[in-house]
MIMAR-611770 format. One record per residue (C-alpha): residue number from 1; residue in one letter; x, y, z. Coordinates in steps of 0.2 Angstrom, whole numbers. Example, Ala and Ser with C-alpha at 12.3 -4.5 7.8 and 13.67 -1.06 7.14 Angstrom:
2
  seq  type     px     py     pz
    1     A     62    -22     39
    2     S     68     -5     36
// end
This chain:
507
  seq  type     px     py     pz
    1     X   -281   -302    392
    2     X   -278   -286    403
    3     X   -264   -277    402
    4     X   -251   -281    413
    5     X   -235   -277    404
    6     X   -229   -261    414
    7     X   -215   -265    425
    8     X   -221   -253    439
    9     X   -237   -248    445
   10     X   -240   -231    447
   11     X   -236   -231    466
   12     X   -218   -238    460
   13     X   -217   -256    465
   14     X   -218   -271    454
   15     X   -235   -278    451
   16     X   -228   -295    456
   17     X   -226   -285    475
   18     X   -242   -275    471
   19     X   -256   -277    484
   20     X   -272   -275    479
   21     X   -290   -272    490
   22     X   -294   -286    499
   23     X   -313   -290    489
   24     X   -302   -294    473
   25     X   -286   -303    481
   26     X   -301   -314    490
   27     X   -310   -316    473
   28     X   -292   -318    464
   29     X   -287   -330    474
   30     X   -304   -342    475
   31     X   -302   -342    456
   32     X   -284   -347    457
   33     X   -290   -361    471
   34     X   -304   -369    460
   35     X   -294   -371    443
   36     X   -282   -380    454
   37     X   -292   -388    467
   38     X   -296   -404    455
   39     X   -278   -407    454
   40     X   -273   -407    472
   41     X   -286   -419    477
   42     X   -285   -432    464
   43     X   -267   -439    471
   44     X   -275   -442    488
   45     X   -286   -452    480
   46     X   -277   -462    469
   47     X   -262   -467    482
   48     X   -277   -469    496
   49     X   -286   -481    484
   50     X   -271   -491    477
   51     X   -266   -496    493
   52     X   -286   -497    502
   53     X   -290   -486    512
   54     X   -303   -485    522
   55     X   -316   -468    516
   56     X   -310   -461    535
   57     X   -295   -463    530
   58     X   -296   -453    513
   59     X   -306   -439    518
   60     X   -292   -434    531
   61     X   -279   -437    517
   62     X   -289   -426    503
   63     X   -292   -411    519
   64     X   -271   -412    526
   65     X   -265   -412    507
   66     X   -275   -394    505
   67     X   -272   -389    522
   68     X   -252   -392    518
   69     X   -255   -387    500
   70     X   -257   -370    508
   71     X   -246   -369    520
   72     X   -232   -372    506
   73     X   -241   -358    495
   74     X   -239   -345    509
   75     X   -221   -351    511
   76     X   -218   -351    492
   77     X   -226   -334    487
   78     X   -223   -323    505
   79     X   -207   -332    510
   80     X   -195   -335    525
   81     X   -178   -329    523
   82     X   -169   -342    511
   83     X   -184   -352    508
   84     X   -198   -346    493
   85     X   -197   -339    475
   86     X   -208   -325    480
   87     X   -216   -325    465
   88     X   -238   -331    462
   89     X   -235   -347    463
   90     X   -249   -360    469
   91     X   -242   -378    476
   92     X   -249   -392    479
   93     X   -247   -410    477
   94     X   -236   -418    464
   95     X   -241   -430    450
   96     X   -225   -433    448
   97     X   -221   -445    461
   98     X   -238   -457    460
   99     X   -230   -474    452
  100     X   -217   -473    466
  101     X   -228   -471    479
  102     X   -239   -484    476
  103     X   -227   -495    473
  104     X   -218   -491    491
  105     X   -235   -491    496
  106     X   -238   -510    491
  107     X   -220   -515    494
  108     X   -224   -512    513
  109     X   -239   -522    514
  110     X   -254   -507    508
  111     X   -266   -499    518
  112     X   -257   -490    535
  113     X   -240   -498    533
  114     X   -239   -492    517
  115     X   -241   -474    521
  116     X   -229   -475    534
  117     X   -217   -483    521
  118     X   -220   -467    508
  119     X   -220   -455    524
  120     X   -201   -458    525
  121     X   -196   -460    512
  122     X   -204   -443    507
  123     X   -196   -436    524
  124     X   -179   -442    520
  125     X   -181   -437    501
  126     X   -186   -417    505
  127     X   -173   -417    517
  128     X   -157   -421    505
  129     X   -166   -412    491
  130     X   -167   -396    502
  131     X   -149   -395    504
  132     X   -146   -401    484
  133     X   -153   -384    479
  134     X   -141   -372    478
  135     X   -130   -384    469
  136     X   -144   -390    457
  137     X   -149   -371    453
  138     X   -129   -368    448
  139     X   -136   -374    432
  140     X   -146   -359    426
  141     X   -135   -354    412
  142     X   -142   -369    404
  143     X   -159   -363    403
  144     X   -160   -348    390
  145     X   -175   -343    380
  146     X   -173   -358    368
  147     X   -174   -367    382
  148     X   -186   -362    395
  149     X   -199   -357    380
  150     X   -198   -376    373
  151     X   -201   -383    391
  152     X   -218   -369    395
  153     X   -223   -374    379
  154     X   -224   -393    384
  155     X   -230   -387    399
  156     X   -246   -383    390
  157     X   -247   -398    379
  158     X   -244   -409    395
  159     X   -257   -402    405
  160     X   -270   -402    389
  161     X   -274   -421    388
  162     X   -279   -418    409
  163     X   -292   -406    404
  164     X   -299   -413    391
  165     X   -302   -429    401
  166     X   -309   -418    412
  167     X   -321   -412    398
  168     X   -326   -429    393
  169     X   -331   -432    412
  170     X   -313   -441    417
  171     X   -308   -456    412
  172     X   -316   -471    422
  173     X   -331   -461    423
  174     X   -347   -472    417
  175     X   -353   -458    406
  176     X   -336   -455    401
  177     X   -336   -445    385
  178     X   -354   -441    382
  179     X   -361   -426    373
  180     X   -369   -421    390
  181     X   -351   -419    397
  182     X   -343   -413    382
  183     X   -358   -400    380
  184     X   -356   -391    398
  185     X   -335   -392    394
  186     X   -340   -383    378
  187     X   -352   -370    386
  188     X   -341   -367    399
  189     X   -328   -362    388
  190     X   -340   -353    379
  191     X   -342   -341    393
  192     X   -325   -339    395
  193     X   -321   -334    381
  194     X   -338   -323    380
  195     X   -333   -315    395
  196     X   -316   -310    391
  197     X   -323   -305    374
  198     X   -335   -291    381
  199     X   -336   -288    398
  200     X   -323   -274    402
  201     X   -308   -275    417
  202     X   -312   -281    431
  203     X   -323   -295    424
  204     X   -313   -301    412
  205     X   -299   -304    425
  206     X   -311   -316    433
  207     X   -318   -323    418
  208     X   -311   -342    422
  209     X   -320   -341    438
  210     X   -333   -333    430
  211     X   -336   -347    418
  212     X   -334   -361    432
  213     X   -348   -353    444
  214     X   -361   -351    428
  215     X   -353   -368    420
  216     X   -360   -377    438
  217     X   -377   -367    438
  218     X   -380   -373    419
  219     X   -376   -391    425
  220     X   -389   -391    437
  221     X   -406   -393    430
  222     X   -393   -408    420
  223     X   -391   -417    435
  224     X   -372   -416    436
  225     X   -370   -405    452
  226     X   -369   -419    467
  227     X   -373   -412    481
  228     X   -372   -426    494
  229     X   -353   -424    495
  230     X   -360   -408    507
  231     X   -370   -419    519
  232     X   -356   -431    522
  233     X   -343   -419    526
  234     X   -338   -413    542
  235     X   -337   -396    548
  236     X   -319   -395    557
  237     X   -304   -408    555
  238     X   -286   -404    564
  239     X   -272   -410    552
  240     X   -260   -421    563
  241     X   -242   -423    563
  242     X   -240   -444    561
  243     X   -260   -448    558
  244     X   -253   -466    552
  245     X   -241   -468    563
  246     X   -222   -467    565
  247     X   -215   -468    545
  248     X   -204   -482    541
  249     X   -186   -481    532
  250     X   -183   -492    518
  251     X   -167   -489    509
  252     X   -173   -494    490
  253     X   -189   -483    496
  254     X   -176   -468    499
  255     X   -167   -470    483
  256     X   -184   -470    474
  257     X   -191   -455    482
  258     X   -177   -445    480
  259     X   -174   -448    460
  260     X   -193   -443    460
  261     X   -190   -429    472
  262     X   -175   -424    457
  263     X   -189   -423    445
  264     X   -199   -412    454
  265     X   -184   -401    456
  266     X   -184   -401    437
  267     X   -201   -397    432
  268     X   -200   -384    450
  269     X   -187   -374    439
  270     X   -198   -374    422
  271     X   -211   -367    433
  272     X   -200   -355    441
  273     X   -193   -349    427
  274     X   -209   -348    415
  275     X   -219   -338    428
  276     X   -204   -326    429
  277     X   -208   -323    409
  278     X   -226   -323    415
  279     X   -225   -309    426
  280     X   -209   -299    417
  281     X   -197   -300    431
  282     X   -186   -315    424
  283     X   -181   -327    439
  284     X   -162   -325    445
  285     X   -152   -340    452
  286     X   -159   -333    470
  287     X   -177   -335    465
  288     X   -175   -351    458
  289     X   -164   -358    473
  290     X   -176   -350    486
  291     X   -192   -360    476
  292     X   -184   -374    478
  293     X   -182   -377    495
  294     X   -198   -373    498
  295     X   -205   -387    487
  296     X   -193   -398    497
  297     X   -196   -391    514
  298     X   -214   -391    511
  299     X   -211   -409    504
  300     X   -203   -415    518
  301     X   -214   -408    531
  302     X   -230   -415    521
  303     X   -222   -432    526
  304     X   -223   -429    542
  305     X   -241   -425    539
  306     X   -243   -441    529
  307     X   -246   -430    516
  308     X   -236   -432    497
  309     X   -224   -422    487
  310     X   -228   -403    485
  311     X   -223   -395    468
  312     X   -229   -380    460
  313     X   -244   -380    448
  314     X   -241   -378    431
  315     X   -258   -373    426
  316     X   -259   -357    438
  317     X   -246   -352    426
  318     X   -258   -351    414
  319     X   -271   -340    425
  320     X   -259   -327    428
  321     X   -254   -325    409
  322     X   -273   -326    404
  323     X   -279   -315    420
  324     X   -262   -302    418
  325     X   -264   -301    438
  326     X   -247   -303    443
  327     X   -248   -300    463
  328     X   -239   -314    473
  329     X   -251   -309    487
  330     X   -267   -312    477
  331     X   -260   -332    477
  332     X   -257   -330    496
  333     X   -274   -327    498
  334     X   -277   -342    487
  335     X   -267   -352    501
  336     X   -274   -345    515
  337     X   -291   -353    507
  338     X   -284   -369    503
  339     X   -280   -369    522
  340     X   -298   -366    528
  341     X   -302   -379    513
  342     X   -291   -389    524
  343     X   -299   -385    540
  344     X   -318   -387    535
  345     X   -319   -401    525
  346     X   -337   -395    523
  347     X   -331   -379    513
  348     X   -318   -391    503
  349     X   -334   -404    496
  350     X   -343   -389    492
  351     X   -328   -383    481
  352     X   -328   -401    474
  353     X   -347   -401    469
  354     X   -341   -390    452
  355     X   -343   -407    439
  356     X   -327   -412    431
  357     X   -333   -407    416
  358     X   -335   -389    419
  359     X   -318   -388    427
  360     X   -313   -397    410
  361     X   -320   -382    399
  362     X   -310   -372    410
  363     X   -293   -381    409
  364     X   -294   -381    392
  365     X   -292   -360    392
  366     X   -280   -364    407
  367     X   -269   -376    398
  368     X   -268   -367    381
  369     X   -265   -351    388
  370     X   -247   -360    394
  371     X   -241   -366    378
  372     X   -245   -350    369
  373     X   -235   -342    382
  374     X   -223   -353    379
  375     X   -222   -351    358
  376     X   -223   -331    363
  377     X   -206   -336    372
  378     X   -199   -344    356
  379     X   -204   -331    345
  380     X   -189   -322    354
  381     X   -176   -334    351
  382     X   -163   -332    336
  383     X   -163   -345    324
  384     X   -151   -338    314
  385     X   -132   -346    311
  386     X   -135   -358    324
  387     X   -146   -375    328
  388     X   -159   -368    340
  389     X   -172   -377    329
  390     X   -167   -392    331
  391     X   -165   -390    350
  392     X   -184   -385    350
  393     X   -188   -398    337
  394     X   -180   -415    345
  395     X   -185   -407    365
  396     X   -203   -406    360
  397     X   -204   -423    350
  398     X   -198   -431    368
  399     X   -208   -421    377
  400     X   -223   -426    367
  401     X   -219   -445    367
  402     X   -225   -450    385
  403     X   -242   -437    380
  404     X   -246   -446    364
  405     X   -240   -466    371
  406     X   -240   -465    390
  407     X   -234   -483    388
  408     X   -217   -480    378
  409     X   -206   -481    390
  410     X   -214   -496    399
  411     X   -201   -508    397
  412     X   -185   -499    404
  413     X   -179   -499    421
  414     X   -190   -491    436
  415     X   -179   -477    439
  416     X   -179   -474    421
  417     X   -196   -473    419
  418     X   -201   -462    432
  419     X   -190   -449    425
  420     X   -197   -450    406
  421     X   -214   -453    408
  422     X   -216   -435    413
  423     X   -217   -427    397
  424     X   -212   -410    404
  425     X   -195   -417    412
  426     X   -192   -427    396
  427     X   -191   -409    387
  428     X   -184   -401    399
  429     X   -168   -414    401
  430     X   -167   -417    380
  431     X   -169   -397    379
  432     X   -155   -393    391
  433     X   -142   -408    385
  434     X   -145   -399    367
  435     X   -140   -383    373
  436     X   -127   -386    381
  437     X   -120   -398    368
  438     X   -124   -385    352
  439     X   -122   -365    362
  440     X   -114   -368    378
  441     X   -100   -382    374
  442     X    -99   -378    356
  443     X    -90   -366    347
  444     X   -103   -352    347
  445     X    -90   -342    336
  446     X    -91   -348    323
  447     X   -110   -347    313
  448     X   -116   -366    308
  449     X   -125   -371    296
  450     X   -143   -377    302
  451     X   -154   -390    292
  452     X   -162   -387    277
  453     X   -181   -382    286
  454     X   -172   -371    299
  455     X   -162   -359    284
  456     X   -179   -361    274
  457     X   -186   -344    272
  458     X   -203   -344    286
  459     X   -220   -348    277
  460     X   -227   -335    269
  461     X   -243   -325    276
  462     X   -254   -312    269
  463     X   -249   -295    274
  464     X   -258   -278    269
  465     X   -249   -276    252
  466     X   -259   -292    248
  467     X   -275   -288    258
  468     X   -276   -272    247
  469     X   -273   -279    231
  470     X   -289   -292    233
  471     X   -303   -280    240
  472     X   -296   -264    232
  473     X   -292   -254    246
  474     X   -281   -248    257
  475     X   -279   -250    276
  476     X   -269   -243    293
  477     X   -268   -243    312
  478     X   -263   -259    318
  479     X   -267   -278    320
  480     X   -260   -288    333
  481     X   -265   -305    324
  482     X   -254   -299    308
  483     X   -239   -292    321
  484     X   -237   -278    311
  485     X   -245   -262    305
  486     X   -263   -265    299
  487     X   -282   -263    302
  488     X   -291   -270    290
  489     X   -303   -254    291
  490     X   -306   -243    275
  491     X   -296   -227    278
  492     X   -303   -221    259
  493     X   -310   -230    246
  494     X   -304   -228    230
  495     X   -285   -222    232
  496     X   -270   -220    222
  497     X   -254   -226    229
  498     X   -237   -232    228
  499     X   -236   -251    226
  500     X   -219   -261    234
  501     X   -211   -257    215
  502     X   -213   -239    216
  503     X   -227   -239    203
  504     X   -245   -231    207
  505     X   -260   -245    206
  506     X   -279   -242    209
  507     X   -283   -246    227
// end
């Protein structure tokens, strides 16, 4: 990974406010746009197609859901007074809310009328949850490290099963799970990692779009690239306020939206917060409050669009730790591109032709790279005297549960379900409960006795002593892997020296 640790650049500002040339914040900001572009397209056609739509009909709702996905990244990371965490944030639309929409969506008769029906309720939702924030953000003292490194981490292992779907051609697919698939996943992460391996700066920082340009190219002579998406796209299509029609209010479709619109407050804070250990400049209450009114002002106004819930996307986390380019005006560019994605629905196919297997090879580095950020922020959380363990241990088993059995929740109420079948706001709720129960309402005075794995000693792991006793020599320098003091190169050959007794051995 580049290094991206300092807390000021060399003309004083904070990388996050750094503005680079305009050649590598373009380049920056396409790759930010295709490891995210997948994502923001697929809940346009899944809503579109649950409730039979017309193919009209679903290319102006794939072109408005980029075109506002930009807008609401430009408001995100530039932001407008109040509004915006200022941070590189990329947005677009949630999974989140899905099940509820097609089920208003159906309720209200399908096709048309059933747009119109999530259209206000999505209107309504955003506009209560705008003025929820700063009230729903008073709760940041409940999200320390133990916290916020528990929820990054499932994050990750959410958004892990999406690419390797992705990898085996996504599920529904005909050739779903075929060596061909799997094979240009595997090559594309190859490249990756090949790339950021040995090709110095500035290529490295661009190694995920790196791997997706070459990943398509290889999947060429293969047959996987379509490229009749391109001849049956337009050239230029205006995003219109109310292209369905005036929205419809439905009480029980209000009520719906808004618990849904709750959740993506949840998961919008996760993001918040783990981008702010991303990038080294921690999120305040401010930030946070500010992020999330844009999610629901961008929300509310994608209803009026007939577009769906925005949210921030959790696996541009991941590009900015992998990349270490920090620079809230790189994903602003990113924006502007998804607008003119938006606008020239040509451009957008063209984007779309990169096969779903490729994009898969490429999640998987994405992905990954979000829970190891998230273990990196557990690393610095004291398990010492108290039951931090247990808080990570029981908010990661409920996180995982809707990841390993989508169907555990199944039969509890609705409003039940749409909360917990998000893995990430299933952590996020059982890790903040846990905390507050065990640090912040507890008597943190007094040290408590944890169970027996948390005051276990941690499992042992080779260290030098024990490198140098095997092969007879002795090392220095430093390793990251070991975390401490070692390269495991020869410094001589053959000496005498001090072993952790005091007693001289031959090394």
């Amino acid at each position: 990974m580049a290094d991206a640790r300092a807390d000021v650049t060399l003309a004083g500002t904070h990388p996050v406010d750094e503005v680079l040339p305009l050649t590598q914040m373009t380049v920056f900001g396409l790759q930010h746009v295709l490891s995210m572009y997948a994502g923001v397209v697929a809940v346009p056609l899944i809503v579109g197609g649950a409730l039979g739509l017309d193919l009209k009909d679903m290319t102006y709702l794939v072109s408005a859901a980029l075109f506002l996905a930009g807008l609401a990244t430009l408001l995100q990371s530039i932001g407008v007074w109040k509004i915006g965490a200022r941070q590189p944030i990329v947005q677009g639309t949630s999974f989140v809310a899905v099940t509820s929409m097609i089920a208003i969506g159906q309720a209200a008769g399908g096709g048309v009328d059933g747009m119109r029906a999530i259209s206000g309720a999505i209107i309504v939702a955003g506009v209560i949850c705008f003025f929820l924030a700063p009230v729903f953000t008073m709760l940041l003292r409940y999200f320390p490290e133990v916290v916020t490194g528990t929820v990054i981490t499932v994050i990750g292992l959410a958004l892990l099963p999406v690419g390797i779907n992705w990898s085996a051609g996504g599920v529904g697919s005909d050739d779903y799970g075929s060596m061909k698939n799997i094979g240009m996943a595997g090559a594309t992460l190859l490249i990756i990692v090949l790339v950021y391996r040995f090709l110095p700066g500035f290529f490295s920082r661009i190694a995920i779009l790196l791997g997706l340009l070459l990943g398509t190219l290889l999947a060429i002579p293969f047959g996987m690239v379509d490229f009749s998406r391109l001849t049956g796209a337009g050239f230029f299509q205006l995003t219109t306020p109310f292209h369905f029609g005036l929205p419809t209010f439905q009480l029980s479709s209000i009520i719906a939206m808004t618990i849904v619109m709750l959740v993506i407050m949840t998961e919008t804070v996760a993001d918040i917060l783990a981008i702010g250990e991303v990038i080294d400049k921690p999120a305040d209450r401010d930030t946070v409050t500010g992020g999330v009114r844009a999610d629901m002002l961008s929300s509310a106004v994608a209803g009026v669009f007939n577009v769906f819930p925005i949210s921030a996307f959790a696996q541009n986390v991941g590009l900015v730790a992998i990349t270490g380019i920090r620079s809230r005006f790189v994903v602003a560019v990113g924006g502007v591109i998804l607008i003119i994605l938006g606008l020239v629905p040509v451009l957008g196919a063209a984007v779309a032709a990169v096969p779903l297997s490729v994009l898969g090879g490429a999640g998987i580095a994405l992905f990954g790279t979000v829970a190891a950020s998230g273990i990196r922020t557990l690393a610095s959380v004291d398990y010492d005297g108290n039951s931090n363990l247990v808080i990570v241990a029981v908010s990661i088993a409920m996180g995982i549960i809707p990841i390993a059995v989508p169907t555990f929740w199944d039969a509890f109420p609705e409003w039940f379900g749409t909360i917990f079948h998000s893995g990430i706001t299933s952590a996020a709720i059982a890790a903040v409960v846990l905390n507050a129960v065990f640090n912040v309402w507890g008597n943190k005075e007094v040290d408590r006795e944890g169970p027996i794995f948390a005051e276990a000693p941690p499992q042992g792991a080779i260290n030098v002593r024990d490198e140098e006793r095997m092969v007879g020599r002795r090392f220095d320098s430093a390793d990251g892997g070991q975390g401490r003091d070692v390269n495991f190169r020869s410094r001589h050959s053959h000496i005498e020296h001090p072993d952790e007794n005091g007693d001289g051995h031959q090394g």
